[in-house]
C-alpha positions as CSV (number, residue, x, y, z in Angstrom):
1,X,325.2,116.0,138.3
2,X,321.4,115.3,138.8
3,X,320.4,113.7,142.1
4,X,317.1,111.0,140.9
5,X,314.9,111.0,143.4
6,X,313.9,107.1,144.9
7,X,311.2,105.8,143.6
8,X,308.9,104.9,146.7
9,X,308.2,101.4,147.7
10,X,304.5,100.8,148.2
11,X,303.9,98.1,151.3
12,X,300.7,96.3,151.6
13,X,298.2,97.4,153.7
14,X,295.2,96.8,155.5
15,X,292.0,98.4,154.6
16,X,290.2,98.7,157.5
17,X,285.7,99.4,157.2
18,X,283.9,101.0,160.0
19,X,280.0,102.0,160.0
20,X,278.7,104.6,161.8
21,X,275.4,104.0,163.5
22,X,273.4,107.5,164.0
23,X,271.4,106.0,166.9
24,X,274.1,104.4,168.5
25,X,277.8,106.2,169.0
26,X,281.0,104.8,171.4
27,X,282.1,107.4,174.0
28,X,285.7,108.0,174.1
29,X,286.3,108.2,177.5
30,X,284.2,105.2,179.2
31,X,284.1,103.3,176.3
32,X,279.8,102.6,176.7
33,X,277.4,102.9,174.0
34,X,275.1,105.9,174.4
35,X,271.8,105.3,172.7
36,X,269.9,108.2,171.9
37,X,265.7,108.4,171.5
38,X,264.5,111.8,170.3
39,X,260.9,112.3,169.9
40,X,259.7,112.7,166.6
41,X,257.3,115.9,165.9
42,X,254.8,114.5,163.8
43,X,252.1,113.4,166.2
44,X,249.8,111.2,164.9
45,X,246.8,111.4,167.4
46,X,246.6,115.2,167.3
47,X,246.6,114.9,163.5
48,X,243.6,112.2,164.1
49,X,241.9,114.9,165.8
50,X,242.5,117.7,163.8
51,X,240.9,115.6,160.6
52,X,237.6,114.9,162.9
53,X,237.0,118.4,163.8
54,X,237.2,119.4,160.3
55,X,234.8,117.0,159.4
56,X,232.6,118.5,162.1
57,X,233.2,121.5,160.5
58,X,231.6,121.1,157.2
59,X,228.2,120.3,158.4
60,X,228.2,123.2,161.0
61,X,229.7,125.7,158.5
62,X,227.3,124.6,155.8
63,X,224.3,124.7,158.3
64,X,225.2,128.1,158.9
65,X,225.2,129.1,155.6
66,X,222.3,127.6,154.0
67,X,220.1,128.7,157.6
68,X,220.3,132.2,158.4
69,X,224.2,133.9,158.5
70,X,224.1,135.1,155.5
71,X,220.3,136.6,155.7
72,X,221.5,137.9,159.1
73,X,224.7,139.5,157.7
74,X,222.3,141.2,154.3
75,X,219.7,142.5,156.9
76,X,223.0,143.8,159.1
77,X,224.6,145.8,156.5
78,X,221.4,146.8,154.8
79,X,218.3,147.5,156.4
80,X,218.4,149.2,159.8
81,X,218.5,152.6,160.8
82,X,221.3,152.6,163.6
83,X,222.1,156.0,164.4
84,X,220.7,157.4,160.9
85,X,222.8,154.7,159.1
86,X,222.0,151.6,157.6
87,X,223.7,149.7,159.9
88,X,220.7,146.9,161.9
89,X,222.3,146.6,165.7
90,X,221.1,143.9,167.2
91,X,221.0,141.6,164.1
92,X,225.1,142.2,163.5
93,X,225.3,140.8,167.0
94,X,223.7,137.8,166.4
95,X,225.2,137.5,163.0
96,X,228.6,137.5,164.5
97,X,227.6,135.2,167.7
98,X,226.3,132.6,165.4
99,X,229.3,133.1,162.9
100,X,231.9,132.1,165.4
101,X,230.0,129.3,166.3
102,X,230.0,127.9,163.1
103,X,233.6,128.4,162.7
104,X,235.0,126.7,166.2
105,X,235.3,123.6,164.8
106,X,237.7,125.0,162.0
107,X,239.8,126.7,164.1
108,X,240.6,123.5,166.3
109,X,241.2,121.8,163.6
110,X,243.5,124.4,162.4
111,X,245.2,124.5,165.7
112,X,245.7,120.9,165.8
113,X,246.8,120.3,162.8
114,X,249.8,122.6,163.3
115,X,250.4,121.2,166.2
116,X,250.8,118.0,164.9
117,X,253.3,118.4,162.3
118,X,255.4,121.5,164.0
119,X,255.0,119.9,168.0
120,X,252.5,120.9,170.3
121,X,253.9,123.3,172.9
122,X,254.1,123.8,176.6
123,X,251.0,123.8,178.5
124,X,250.9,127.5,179.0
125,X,251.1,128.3,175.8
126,X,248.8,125.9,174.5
127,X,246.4,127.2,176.8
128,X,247.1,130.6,175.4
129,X,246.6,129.6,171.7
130,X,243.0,128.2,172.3
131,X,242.0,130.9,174.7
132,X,243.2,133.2,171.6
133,X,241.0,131.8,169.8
134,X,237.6,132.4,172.2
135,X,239.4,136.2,172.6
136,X,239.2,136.9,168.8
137,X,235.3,136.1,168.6
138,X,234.6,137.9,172.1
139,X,237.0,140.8,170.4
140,X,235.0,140.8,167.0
141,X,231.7,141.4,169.8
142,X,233.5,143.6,171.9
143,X,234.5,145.9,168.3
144,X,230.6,145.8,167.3
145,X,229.3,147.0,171.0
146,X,231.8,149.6,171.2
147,X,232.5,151.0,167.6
148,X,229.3,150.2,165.8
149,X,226.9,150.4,169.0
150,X,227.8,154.4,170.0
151,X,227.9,155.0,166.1
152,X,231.7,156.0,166.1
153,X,231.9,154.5,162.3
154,X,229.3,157.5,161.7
155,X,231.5,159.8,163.4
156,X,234.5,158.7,161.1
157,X,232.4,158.7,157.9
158,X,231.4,162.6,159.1
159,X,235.0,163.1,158.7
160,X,236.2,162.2,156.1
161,X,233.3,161.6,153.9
162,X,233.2,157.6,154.3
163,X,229.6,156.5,152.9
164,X,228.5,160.0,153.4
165,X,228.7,163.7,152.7
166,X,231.6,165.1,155.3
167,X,230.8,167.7,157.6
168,X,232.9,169.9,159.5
169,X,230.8,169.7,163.1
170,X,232.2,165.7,163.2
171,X,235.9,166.8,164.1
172,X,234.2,167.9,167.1
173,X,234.1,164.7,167.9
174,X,237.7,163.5,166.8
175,X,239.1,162.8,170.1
176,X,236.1,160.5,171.5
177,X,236.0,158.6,168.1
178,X,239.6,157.7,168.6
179,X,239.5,156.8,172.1
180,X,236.2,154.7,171.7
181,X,238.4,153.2,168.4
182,X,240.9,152.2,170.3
183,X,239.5,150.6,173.2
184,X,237.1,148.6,170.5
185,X,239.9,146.8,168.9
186,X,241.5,145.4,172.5
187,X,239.6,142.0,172.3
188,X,240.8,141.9,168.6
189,X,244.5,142.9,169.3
190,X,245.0,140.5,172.5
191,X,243.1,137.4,171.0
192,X,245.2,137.4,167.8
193,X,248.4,138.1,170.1
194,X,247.6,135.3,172.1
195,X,247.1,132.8,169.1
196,X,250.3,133.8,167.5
197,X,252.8,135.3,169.7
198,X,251.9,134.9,173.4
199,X,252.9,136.4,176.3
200,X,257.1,136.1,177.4
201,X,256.6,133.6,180.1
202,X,255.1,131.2,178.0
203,X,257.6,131.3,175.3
204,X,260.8,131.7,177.6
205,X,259.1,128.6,179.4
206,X,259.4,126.6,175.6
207,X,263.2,127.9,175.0
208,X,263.7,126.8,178.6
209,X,262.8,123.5,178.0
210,X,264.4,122.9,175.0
211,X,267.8,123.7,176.1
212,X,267.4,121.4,178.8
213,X,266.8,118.5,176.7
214,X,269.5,119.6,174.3
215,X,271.8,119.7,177.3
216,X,270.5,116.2,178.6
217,X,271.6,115.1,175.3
218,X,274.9,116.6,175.2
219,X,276.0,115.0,179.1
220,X,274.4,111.9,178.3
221,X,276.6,111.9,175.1
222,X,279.6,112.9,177.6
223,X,279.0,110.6,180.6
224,X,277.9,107.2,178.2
225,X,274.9,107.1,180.0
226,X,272.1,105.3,177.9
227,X,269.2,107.5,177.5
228,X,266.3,105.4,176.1
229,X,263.1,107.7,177.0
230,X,261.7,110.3,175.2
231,X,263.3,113.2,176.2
232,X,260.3,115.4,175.6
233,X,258.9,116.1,179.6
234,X,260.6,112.7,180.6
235,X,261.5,114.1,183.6
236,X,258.2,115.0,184.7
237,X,257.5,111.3,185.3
């Protein structure tokens, strides 16, 4: 004999609505409201700035160009007598001074406007990013005293037959050229480390800090402590 199964009785109930507020949550345990203020990335005054030094750019950039850098760079590459190349010393110096003049103002503004929208960083590494930046053009002087000056692209050329007919005497000179090479590109290497990557301390000192406001966040959450201040160097204060 089949067994029916009981229909089930369906009983009224009350539909109960709750909202959940993402800058405003209940703690379970003390029963306080926590209010959380995270400051945003996007920083409006450094993007302010970052627009002006562009602007400053284009007139110094467009100075440069229409005055002498590129006359300076033409008589550089192509009319000297450096070492038995064509290579004119003392004009690619000046070329490159005035170059990275021209250019400061761009790089700022680069700077600042990443900055701006990704955050600014910690103090040391903000100093090392703009010092990075004076390093790369002293580098780019450094590389033409040291590798054009003693005439070590001459030595290469000898070698392999860059620009010129290769001759066996320039191996002679391997080991100097590569030494000489290598100590040219320093200012280079460091400045462009510095802009991009920086040294440990400085970046440890940036994960430091934002596990410390990550863990202010999580005890305030805890404890129903109301946190109304930027957390970003708040304690500083």
């Amino acid at each position: 004999m089949e067994t029916l199964a009981k229909p089930h009785t369906l009983w009224p109930t009350r539909l109960c609505v709750s909202t959940y507020n993402k800058d405003a949550k209940r703690s379970g345990s003390m029963g306080k409201e926590v209010k959380i203020t995270v400051e945003k990335k996007f920083d409006s005054g450094l993007f302010k700035a970052a627009c002006f030094a562009m602007v400053i750019g284009f007139p110094c950039v467009a100075g440069a160009v229409t005055w002498a850098v590129p006359g300076l760079w033409e008589i550089t590459l192509y009319d000297g007598n450096h070492h038995g190349g064509p290579i004119n010393w003392g004009m690619g110096f000046l070329a490159i001074l005035l170059s990275g003049f021209a250019l400061y103002p761009w790089c700022y503004s680069t700077l600042l406007f990443t900055w701006s929208i990704w955050g600014k960083p910690n103090k040391a590494r903000a100093a090392e990013q703009i010092g990075g930046i004076h390093l790369t053009h002293f580098g780019l002087i450094w590389f033409w005293l040291t590798f054009v000056g003693p005439g070590v692209y001459l030595w290469w050329g000898g070698m392999f037959g860059i620009g010129m007919e290769p001759e066996g005497w320039y191996w002679a000179l391997f080991i100097p050229a590569l030494a000489l090479s290598g100590i040219a590109v320093q200012g280079l290497f460091w400045g462009l480390y510095l802009l991009f990557r920086g040294t440990p301390a400085a970046r440890d000192h940036s994960e430091t800090q934002s596990k410390l406001e990550n863990r202010i966040v999580e005890q305030a959450t805890k404890s129903g402590e109301v946190v109304t201040k930027p957390l970003k160097n708040w304690w500083e204060e």
